[in-house]
N, C-alpha and C positions, 0 to 999 in steps of 0.2 A: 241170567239177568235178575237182579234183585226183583221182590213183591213184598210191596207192603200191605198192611192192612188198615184201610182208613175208610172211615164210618163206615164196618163192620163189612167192606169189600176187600178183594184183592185187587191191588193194582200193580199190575206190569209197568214195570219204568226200567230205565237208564238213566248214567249220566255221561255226556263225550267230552275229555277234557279232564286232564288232574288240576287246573289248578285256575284259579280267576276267577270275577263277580260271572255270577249265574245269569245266562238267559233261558230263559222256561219256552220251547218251542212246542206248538200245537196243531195237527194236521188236520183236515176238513172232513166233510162229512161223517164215516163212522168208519174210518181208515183206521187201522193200527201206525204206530210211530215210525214206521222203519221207513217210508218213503222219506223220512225227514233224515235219514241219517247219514249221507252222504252231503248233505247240506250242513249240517250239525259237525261234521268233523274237518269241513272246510271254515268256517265260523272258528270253532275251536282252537285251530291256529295260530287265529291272532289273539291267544293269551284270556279265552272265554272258554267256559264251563257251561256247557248245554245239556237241560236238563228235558231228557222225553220219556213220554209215557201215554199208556195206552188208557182213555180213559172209562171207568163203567159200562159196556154194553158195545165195546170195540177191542179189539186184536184179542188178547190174551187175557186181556182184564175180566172181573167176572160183568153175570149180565144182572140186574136186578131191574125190575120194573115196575119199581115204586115210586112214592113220593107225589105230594099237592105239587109241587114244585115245576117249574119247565125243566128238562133234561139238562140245555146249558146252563142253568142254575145251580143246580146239581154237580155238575161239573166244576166249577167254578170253587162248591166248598171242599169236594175232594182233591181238589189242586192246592188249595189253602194248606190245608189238611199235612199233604203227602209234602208239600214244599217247607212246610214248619217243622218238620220229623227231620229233616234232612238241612237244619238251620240254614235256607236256602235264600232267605227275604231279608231285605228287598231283593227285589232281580227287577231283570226287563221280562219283558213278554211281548212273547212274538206267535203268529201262524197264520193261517192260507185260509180262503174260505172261513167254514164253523170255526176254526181254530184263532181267525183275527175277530170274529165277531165272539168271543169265547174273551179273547183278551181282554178287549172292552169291555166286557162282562165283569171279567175279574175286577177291573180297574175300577168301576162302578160300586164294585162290592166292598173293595179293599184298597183305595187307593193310597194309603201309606206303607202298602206291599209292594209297592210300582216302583219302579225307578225311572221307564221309559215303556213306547211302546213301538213294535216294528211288526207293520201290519203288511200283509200279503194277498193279491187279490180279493178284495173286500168284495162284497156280495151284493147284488141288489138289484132291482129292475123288473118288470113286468113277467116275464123268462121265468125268474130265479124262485119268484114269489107264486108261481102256477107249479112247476116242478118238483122245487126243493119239499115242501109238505107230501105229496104224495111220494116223495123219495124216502122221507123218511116215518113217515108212520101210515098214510093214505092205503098203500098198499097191502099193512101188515097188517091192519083193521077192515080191508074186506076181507082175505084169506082166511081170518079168527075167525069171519061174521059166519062164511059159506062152509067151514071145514075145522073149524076149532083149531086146538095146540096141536093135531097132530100136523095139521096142511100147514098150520105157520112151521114148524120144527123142516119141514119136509122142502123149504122154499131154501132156494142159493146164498140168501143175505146171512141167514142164522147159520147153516149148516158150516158157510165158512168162520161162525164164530164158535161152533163147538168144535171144528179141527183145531181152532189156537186153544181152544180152553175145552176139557172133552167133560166138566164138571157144569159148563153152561148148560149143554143137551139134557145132564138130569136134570137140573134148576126149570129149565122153560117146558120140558117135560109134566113134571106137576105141578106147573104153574095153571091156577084158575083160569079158564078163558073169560069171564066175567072180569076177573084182576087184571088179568092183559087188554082187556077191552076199557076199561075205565080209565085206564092211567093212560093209553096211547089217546083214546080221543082226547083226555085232557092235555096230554103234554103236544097233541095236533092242535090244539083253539090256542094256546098260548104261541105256540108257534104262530098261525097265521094270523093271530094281532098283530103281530109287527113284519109280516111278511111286507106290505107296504110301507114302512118305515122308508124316511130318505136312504139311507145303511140297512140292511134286514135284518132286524132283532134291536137296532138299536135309533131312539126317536133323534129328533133333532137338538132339542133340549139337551139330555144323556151326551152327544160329539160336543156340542158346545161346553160340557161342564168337566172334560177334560183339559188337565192343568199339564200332565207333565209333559217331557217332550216327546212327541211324536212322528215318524217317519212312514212313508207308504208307497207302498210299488203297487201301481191298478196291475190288474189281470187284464186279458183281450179277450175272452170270448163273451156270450151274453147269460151266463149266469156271473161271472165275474168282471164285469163291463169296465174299461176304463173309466165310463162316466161315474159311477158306484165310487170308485178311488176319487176323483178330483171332486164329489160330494164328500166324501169325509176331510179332505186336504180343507176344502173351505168353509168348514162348520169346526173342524178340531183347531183353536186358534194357536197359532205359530208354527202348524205341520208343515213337515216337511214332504217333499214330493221327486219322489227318484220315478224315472220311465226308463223302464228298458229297451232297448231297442226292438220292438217288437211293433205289429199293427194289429188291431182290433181284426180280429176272424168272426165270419157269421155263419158259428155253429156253437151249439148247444152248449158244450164244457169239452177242457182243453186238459188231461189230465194233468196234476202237479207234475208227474217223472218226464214229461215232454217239456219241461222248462230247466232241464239237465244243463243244455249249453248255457244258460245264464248263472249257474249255481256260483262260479267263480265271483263274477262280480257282484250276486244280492249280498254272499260272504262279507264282499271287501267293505261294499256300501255301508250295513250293519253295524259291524265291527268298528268303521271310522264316526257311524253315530254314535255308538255306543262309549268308544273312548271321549268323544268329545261334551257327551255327558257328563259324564263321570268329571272331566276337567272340570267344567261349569259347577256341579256341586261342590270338586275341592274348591275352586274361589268362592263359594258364597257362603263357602263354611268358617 
């Protein structure tokens, strides 16, 4: 798989598909790409080029744990970044979880990079907003506090990021515990500013000052709550609203690969928003 090198990382990408406008897919929490690629090469089909990649401090990619910045931030310019290398913009932008609230990020940052967006169990809810921070930095900021680099190096979340990348283990190795402790409570308080957000990470304001066209399929469990989707459907003005046959479950989180049987038709959904974007700008051009 190709790696690029963008602001002075390595990033693990793909792309599925030879040939058609690009849509940029993004997976949730600190997953690597691949659970998205069986999705991605059903997408692909209908004449779309999907572009994935693993982003800083997930799969393969390296780990760096810098920057004032919130990590989706972060994210957002190394997608700029890796997407202009690969004359890839406009695209659409799509993902699940971090990955849709990642979009809107993008969108926010760059919206004459956008073409559309197709978002995926959107995130939000009293649940998501207790959990999700200690899932992702809570955890790794007591271990630092009790045990330094070596007990964080020593824990399952990292250890599976130096099997994809065995260059991380040196990196987080002599990395300061002080450095890892400053950046993580920081990029933890950014985080939970918008943990209670209508959307989490993103205000009410921010959904409503999205212009282009937008599509969204709610999640069912209660980190990715139906209600969470039909709040962004009603604040992003003229979204659209796909439900797949499924019921709201009352349990915690529902992994992405257990929504295998629908992959066919998020594809087809997608795909027919996407063409019929695309029509709408040849007429208004």
């Amino acid at each position: 798989m190709p790696v690029s090198k963008i602001n002075g990382v390595n990033i693990n990408w793909r792309s599925v598909g030879a040939n058609g406008p690009w849509l940029v897919m993004t997976t949730g929490g600190r997953r690597g790409h691949d659970e998205f690629i069986p999705l991605a090469e059903k997408i692909a089909r209908y004449g779309y080029r999907v572009m994935l990649h693993d982003r800083r401090n997930t799969g393969a990619s390296d780990v760096r744990i810098e920057s004032d910045e919130g990590e989706e931030v972060i994210w957002t310019r190394d997608m700029h970044a890796l997407l202009s290398e690969q004359n890839a913009l406009p695209a659409f932008f799509s993902g699940s979880s971090a990955g849709a609230r990642t979009s809107m990020l993008f969108y926010l940052r760059y919206p004459q990079a956008v073409r559309g967006i197709l978002l995926l169990r959107v995130t939000g809810g009293a649940l998501a907003a207790e959990r999700l921070p200690e899932q992702y930095y809570g955890q790794f900021i007591r271990v630092a506090e009790a045990g330094g680099m070596a007990a964080v190096c020593a824990m399952d979340a990292w250890k599976e990021r130096f099997a994809a990348n065995a260059a991380a283990a040196d990196y987080m190795a002599a990395l300061p515990v002080k450095q890892f402790l400053n950046v993580m409570r920081r990029w933890n308080d950014i985080f939970v500013a918008g943990a209670h957000y209508p959307v989490m990470g993103v205000t009410a304001e921010q959904l409503r000052s999205i212009k282009v066209p937008t599509i969204i399929i709610p999640g069912n469990d209660n980190t990715h709550s139906s209600k969470s989707g039909l709040v962004a459907h009603d604040l992003i003005a003229g979204s659209e609203l796909h439900s797949l046959p499924i019921d709201d479950q009352d349990v915690p989180l529902i992994p992405f690969p257990d929504w295998s049987p629908y992959e066919e038709e998020i594809a087809r959904v997608f795909a027919d928003f996407m063409t019929r974007t695309i029509a709408a700008e040849s007429r208004a051009a």
